[in-house]
BALUM-404510 format. One record per residue (C-alpha): residue number from 1; residue in one letter; chain; x, y, z. Coordinates in Angstrom, 1 decimal. Layout:
% BALUM-404510
<NUM; a; A; <X; Y; Z>>
...
END
This chain:
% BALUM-404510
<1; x; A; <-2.7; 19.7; -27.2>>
<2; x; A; <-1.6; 17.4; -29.8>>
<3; x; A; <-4.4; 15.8; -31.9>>
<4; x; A; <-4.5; 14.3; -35.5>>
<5; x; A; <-7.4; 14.9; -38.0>>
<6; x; A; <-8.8; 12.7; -40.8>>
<7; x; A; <-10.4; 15.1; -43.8>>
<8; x; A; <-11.9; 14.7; -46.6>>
<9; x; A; <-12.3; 17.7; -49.2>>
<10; x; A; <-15.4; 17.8; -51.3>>
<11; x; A; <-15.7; 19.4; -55.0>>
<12; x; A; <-13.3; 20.5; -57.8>>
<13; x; A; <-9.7; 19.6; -56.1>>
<14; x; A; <-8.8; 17.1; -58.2>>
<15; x; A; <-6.5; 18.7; -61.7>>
<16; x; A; <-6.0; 22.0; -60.1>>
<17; x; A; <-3.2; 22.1; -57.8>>
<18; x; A; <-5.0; 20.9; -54.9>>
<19; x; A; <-2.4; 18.7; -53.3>>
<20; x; A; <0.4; 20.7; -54.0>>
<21; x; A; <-1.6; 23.8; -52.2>>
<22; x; A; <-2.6; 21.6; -49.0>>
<23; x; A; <1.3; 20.7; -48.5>>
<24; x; A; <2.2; 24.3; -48.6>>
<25; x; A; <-0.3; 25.3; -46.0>>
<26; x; A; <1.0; 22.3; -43.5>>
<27; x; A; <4.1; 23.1; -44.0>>
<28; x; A; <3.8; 26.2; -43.4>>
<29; x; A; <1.9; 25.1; -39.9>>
<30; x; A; <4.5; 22.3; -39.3>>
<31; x; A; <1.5; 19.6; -40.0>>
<32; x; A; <2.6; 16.3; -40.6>>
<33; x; A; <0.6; 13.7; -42.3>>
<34; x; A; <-0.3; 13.3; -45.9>>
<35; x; A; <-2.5; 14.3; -49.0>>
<36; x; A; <-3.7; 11.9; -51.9>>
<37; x; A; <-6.8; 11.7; -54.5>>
<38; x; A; <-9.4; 9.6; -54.3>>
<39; x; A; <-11.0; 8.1; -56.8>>
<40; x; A; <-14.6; 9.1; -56.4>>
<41; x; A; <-12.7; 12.7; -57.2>>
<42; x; A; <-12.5; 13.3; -53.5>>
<43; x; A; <-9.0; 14.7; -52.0>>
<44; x; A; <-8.5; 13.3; -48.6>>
<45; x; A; <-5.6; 14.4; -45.8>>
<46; x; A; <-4.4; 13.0; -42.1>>
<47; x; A; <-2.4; 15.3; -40.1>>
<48; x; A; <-0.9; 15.6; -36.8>>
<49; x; A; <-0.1; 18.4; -34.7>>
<50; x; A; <-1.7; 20.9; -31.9>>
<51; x; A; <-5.2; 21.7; -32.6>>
<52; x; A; <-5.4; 25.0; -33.0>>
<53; x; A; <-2.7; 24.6; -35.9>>
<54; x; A; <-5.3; 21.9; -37.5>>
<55; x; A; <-8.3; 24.0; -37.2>>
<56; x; A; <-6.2; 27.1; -38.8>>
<57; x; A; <-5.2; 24.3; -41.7>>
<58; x; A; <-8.9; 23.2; -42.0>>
<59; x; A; <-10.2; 26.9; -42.8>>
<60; x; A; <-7.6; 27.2; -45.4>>
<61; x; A; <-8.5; 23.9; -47.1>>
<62; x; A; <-12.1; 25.3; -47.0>>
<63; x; A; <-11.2; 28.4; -48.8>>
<64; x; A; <-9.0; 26.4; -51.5>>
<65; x; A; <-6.4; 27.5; -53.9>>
<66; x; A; <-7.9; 29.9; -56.9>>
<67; x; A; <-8.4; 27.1; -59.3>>
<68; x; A; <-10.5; 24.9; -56.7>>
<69; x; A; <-14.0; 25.1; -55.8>>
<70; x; A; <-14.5; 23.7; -52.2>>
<71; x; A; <-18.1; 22.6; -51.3>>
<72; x; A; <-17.6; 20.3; -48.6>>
<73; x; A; <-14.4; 20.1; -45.5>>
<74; x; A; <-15.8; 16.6; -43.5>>
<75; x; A; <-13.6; 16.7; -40.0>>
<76; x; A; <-12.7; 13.3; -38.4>>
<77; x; A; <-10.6; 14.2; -35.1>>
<78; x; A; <-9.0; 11.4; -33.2>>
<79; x; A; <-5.7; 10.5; -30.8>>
<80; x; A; <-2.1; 12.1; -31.9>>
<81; x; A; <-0.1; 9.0; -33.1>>
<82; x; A; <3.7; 10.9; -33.8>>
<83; x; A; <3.6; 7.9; -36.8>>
<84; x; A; <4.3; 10.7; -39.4>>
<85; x; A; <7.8; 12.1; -39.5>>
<86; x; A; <6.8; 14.9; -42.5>>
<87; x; A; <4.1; 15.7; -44.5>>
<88; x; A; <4.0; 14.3; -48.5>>
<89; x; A; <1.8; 14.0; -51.4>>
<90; x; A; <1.2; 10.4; -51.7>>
<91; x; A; <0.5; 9.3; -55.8>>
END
């Protein structure tokens, strides 16, 4: 089943890689969506794609890369969409 996720990723992930490291993991599931800072230090992600695949990608963003620090993964699920044609590290 098809399903898109809203997350938000608590801790140090901001200046360490963090966004480059989520890409690689969705790509590596065939995740669409995107990644981007927040400003409150935050990192936050929306992807698309079958569910099991999202909740594989959500337990690698709560492991990290080796120079984050993960203390939070908050999980929004909701409707598949199709409105992302990739995924991308939005600036």
């Amino acid at each position: 089943m098809q399903i898109s996720a809203h997350i938000i990723i608590k801790g140090l992930v901001q200046g360490v890689g963090f966004r480059w490291f989520v890409e690689r993991e969705a790509d590596k599931l065939a995740l669409k969506g995107f990644v981007r800072n927040l400003p409150n230090g935050d990192v936050e992600t929306e992807v698309e794609g079958e569910k099991g695949l999202i909740d594989e990608f959500v337990q690698q963003l709560k492991i990290g890369n080796r120079m984050s620090r993960v203390s939070d993964v908050i999980v929004t699920p909701g409707d598949f969409t199709g409105k992302f044609t990739d995924f991308q590290i939005r600036f």
